[in-house]
Each structure stands twice: as structure tokens, then as C-alpha cells.
N, C-alpha and C positions, 0 to 999 in steps of 0.2 A: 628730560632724559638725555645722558650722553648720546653721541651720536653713533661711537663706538660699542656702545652697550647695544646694540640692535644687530649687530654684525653678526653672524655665527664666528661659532670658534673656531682659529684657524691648524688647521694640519700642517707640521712642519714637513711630514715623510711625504706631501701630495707636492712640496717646491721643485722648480726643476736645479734648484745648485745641490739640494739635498743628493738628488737624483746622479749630480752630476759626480760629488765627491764619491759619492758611493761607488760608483764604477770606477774613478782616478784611482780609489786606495785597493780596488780589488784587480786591479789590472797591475799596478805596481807590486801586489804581492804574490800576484803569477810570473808576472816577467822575471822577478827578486829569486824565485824559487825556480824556476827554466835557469837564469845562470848560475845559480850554486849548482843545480844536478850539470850543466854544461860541463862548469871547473872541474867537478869530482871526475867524470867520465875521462877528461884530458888529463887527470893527475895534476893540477897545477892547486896551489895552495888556495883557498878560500878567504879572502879579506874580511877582517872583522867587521869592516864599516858595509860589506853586503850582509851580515846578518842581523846587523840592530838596523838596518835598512829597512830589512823582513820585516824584523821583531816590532817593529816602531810602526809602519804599515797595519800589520796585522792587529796590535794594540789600540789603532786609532782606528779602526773602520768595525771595534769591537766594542769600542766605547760611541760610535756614532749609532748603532743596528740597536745596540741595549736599550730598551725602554728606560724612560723615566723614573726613579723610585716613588710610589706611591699613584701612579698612572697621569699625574699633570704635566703638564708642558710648561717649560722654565720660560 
């Protein structure tokens, strides 16, 4: 028998980088959105590249929380 066949199966959501990106992309898509509402409040125009900042943030930390299709681990 493999040596790894004996192993349990491992959880990716129990690693700590899992741990780690998950709070880097939900902290960048708080700071992202404190300075759009900052600019709106000042009147000062809103840069495109802070909303696909957002948008790109929030897309990536939406595809990392989303289960797997089919309940397996790739």
C-alpha cells in the first residue's frame, strides 16, 4: 500500500495561506471601498483602476470561499 493512501484527506480551508489570502482579499476590498466612499464624499473624481481593483478583489475572494463543483478537492 501507498504510503499516502493511509493519510486522511486533506482540507485545504484548515491551511494557514488559505487563511491568510482570505483575510488579504477581504481587507483590500474594505480599504478599496473606505476610499471610493472617501473620494465621493470630497467630490474628487473616482479612478477606474480603484474599481476593477474592487471588482477584481471581490471576484477573487469569491471564487476562493465558493466550494468546489461537485464537493471534491482539485
Amino acid at each position: 500500500m501507498d504510503e499516502t493512501s493511509a493519510l486522511p484527506p486533506h482540507d485545504p480551508e484548515q491551511t494557514p495561506i488559505y487563511h491568510t489570502v482570505v483575510r488579504f482579499l477581504g481587507a483590500l476590498a474594505v480599504l478599496n471601498l473606505g476610499g471610493i466612499i472617501a473620494l465621493a464624499i470630497l467630490g474628487r473624481p473616482i479612478p477606474d483602476i480603484l474599481v476593477a481593483l474592487g471588482s477584481g478583489s471581490l471576484g477573487a475572494l469569491a471564487g476562493v470561499l465558493v466550494p468546489n463543483p461537485g464537493g471534491q478537492n482539485r
